[in-house]
C-alpha positions as CSV (number, residue, x, y, z in Angstrom):
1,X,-20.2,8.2,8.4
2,X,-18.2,9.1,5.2
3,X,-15.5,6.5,6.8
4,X,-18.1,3.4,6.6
5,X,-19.3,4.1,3.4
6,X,-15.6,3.8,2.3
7,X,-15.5,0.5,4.1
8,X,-18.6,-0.6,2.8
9,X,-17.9,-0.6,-0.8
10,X,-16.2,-3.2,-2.9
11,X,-12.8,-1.7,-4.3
12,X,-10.5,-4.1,-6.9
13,X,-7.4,-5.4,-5.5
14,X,-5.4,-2.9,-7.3
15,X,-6.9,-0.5,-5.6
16,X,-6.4,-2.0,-2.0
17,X,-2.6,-2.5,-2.8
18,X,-2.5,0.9,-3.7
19,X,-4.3,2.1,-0.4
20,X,-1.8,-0.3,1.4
21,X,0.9,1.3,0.2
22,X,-0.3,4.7,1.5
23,X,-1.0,3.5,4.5
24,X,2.5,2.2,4.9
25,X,3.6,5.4,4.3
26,X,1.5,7.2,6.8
27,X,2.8,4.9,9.6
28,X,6.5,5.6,8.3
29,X,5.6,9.4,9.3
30,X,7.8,10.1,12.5
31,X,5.2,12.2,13.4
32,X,2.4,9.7,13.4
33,X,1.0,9.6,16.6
34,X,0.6,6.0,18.5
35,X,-3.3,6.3,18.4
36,X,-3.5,7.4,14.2
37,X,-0.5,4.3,13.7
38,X,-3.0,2.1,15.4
39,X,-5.9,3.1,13.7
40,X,-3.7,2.8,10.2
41,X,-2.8,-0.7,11.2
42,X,-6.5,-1.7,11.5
43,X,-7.2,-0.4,8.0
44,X,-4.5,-1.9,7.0
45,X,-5.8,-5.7,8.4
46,X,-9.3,-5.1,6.9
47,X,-7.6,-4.4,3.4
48,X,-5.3,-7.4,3.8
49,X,-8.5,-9.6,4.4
50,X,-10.5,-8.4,1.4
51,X,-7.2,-8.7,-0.9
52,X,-6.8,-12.0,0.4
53,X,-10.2,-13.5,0.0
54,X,-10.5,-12.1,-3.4
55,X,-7.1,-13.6,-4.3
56,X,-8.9,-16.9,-3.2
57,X,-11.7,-16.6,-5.1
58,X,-9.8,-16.1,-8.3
59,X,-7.9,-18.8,-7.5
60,X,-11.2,-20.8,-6.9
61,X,-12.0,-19.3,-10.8
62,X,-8.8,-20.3,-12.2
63,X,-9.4,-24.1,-10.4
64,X,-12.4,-24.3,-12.1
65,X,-11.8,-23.3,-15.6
66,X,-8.5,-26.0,-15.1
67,X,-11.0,-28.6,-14.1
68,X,-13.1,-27.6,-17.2
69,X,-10.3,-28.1,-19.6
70,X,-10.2,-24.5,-20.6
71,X,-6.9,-23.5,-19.2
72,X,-5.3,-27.0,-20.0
73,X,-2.4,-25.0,-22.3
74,X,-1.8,-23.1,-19.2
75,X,0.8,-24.2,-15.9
76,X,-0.7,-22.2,-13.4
């Protein structure tokens, strides 16, 4: 149950990257077994997603405050 609670909140993208990163590690492990590399692989999917659409969404911000004329100065 403690394992969808984790899933179920919100964490920044910082803090995905950094959970990526550990789970890369993990699956380095020679003694990882194929079932826990699988299962580490799905984790690492679901954090990929959630990085990705919140990437998008800021990019959605940053498209908006460009239409708006309030990042004009800036080439992004």
């Amino acid at each position: 149950m403690a394992a969808k609670k984790e899933t179920e909140k919100k964490f920044s993208i910082e803090e995905n990257f950094a959970k990526l990163q550990e789970i890369a590690a993990r699956m380095g492990e020679e003694d990882i077994s194929l079932e826990d590399s699988f299962k580490e692989y799905e984790k690492g999917v679901r954090l990929i997603r959630e990085c990705s659409l919140a990437l998008d969404e800021v990019e959605k911000k940053v498209m908006k405050l460009r239409e708006d004329g309030t990042l004009e100065e800036f080439d992004v």
